[in-house]
N, C-alpha and C positions, 0 to 999 in steps of 0.2 A: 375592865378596860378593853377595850376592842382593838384590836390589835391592826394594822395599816397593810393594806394590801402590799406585796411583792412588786417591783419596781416591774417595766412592760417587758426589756432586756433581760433580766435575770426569771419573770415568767416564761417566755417563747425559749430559753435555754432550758428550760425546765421540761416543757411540755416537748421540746424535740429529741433531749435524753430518753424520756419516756418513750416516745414514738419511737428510739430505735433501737430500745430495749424489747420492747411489742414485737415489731417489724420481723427483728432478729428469733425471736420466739418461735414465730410461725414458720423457721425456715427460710425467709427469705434474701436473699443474699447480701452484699454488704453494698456492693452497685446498685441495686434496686434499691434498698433504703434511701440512700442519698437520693435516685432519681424525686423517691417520692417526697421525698420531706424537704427538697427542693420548691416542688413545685406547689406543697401546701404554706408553704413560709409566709407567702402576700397575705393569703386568706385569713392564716393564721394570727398575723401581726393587726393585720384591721382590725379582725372579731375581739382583742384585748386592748387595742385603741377606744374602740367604740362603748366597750363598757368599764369604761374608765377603769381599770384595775384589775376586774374581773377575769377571773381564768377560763377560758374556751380551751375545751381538749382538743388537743392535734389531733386525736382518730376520730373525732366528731364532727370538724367544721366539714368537708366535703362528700359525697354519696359516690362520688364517680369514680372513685378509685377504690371503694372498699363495701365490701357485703355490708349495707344495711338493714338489720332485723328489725321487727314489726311492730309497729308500735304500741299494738295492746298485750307485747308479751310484756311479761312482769319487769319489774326493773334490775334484778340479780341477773336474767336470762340475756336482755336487751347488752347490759355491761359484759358479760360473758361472753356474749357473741366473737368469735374470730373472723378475724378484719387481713382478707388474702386478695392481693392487688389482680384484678382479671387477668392480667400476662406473663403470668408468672406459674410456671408449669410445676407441680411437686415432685413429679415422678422423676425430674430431670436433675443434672447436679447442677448447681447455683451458676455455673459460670459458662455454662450453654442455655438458660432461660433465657436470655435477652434476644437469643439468635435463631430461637425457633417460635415459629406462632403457636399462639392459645390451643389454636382447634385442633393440634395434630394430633392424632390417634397416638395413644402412649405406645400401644406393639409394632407403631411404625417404624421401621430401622433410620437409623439416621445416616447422610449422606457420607459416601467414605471420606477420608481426609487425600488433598490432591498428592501427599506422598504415598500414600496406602495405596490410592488407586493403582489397577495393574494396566501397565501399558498393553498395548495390541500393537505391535510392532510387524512386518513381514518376516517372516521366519528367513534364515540363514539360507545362502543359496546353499545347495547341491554339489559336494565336490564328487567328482566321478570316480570311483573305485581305481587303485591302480594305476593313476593321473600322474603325473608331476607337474606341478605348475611354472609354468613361466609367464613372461611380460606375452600379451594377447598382440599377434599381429594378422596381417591380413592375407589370409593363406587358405583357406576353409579348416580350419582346425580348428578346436578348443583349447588353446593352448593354456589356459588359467584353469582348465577345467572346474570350472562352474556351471556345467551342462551346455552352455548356448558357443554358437560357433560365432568368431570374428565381432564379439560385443566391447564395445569402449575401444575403438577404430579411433582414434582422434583424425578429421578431413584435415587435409594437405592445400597449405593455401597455396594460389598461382602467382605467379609473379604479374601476368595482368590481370590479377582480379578474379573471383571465387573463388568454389576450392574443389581437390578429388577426395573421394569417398571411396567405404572401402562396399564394393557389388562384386557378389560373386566369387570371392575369395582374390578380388584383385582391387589394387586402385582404379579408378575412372580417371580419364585425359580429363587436363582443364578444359572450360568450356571455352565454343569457338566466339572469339570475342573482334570476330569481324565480319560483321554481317553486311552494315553497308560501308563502312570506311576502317581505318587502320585505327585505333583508338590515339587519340594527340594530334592527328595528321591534319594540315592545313590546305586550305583554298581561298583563292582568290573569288570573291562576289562582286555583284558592283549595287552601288546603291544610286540615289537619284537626288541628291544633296552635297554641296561641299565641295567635297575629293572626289565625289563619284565612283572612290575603289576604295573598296571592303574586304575581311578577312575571315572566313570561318574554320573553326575548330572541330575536329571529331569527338564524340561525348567517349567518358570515357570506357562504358560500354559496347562501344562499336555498333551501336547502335542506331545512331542519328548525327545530325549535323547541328553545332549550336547557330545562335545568331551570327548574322551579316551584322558586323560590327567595319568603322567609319578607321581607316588606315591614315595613318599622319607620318612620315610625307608617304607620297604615293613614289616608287620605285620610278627613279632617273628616267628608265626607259621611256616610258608611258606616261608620264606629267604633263607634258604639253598634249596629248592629245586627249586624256580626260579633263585637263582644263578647257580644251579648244570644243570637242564631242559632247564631253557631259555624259549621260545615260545613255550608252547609243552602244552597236553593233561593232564599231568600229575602235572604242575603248576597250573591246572583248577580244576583237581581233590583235590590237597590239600585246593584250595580257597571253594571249596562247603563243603569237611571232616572237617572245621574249622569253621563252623556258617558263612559263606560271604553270600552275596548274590551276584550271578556270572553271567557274561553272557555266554552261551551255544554256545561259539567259535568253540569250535571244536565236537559238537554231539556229549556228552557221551551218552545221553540216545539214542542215536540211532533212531530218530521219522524225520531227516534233516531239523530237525530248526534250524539254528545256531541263531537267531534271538531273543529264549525267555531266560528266566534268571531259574537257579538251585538256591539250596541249600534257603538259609533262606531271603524270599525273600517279609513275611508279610506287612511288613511297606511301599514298594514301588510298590507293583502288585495294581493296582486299583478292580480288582474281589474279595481278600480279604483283602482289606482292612475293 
């Protein structure tokens, strides 16, 4: 009575028990078996579709993943052969093969672990023999004695703006923060549109003048004659006759500055201030 082949599912359960009873044999570890027997499983399932019943060994359907012996050696030799996956290192323990290449020289050290590793830090400052430490201020001394004098000075802001530093064993003055105007300080301009009187601001650097910007209303005094004038000489004249402080547009005083400021102009000139 001839007996009925093995159903295709209870074959490929068969031949992959096999396979990683083998596998495990050789050392190999328990993650690398599954990789392989993974990825032989389609090959596998086909080659016993195909012969209707037939059993294809798991360690026989593929070459690429396992030492193929020769084909005119005998057939005890051929079965015999040990079947070790190319990436798969011996020397190494099973659960650092997957994470080191094939090629690497077995007396090669392996990389430290990033807790092992030893820091390289800057070594500890220097406390000065004999020292007592206190809070570091700005004196020339080393008052924290860690060797260096007047270090971790924290600058000193201004009230207009930057800051002093500690040079020298002293603080440095704020910087002068009126070079060409007061910083905030205003003037009268005049423009050539509209109202024909405009209004400029000091930056707050003291450093330059912002925009001639367009004034809504224009001061009582002067309305009717920047309405009547317009851009002219004589709207400049009533802003200086009225207490403004004006910019010299058109050279009343005749010196070709158009550049400085008439009339009342204490609060914003940095010379008198």
């Amino acid at each position: 009575m001839v007996q009925e082949p093995a159903p295709v599912g209870e074959a490929v359960f068969t031949d992959f028990r096999r396979g990683f009873v083998f596998f495990q044999a050789c050392g190999v570890s328990t993650i690398m078996v599954v990789i392989h027997l993974v990825r032989l499983f389609p090959l596998c399932a086909g080659a016993l579709v195909a012969c209707t019943g037939g059993r294809t060994s798991l360690l026989r359907v593929t070459a690429s993943d396992a030492a193929v012996p020769r084909k005119d050696a005998p057939p005890s030799a051929r079965e015999a052969a040990p079947v070790i996956p190319a990436d798969v290192r011996p020397d190494l323990p099973p659960d650092l093969s997957m994470d080191i290449p094939a090629d690497l020289p077995p007396d090669l050290p392996l990389p430290p672990s990033p807790d092992l590793a030893i820091s390289v830090d800057t070594p500890p400052p220097i406390v000065v023999p004999g020292c007592s430490p206190t809070s570091e201020t700005c004196n020339g001394k080393d008052d924290d004695c860690d060797g260096v004098v007047d270090n971790d000075v924290q600058p000193i802001p201004c009230p207009g703006g930057g800051f002093r530093y500690c040079v020298g064993g002293q603080m440095s003055d704020c910087p002068n923060r009126c070079a060409v105007c007061v910083p905030g300080g205003q003037r009268v301009c005049f423009i050539s549109y509209c109202t024909f009187w405009g209004r400029q601001t000091c930056a707050s650097d003291g450093q330059s003048w912002g925009y001639c910007t367009e004034q809504k209303p224009v001061p009582s005094a002067c309305a009717k004659v920047a309405s009547d004038k317009k851009h002219s000489p004589e709207t400049e004249q009533c802003c200086i006759d009225n207490g403004f402080c004006c910019l010299d547009e058109f050279d009343l005083n005749g010196n070709g500055d158009k550049s400085e400021m008439l009339g009342r102009c204490g609060d914003v000139l940095c010379a008198v201030r």
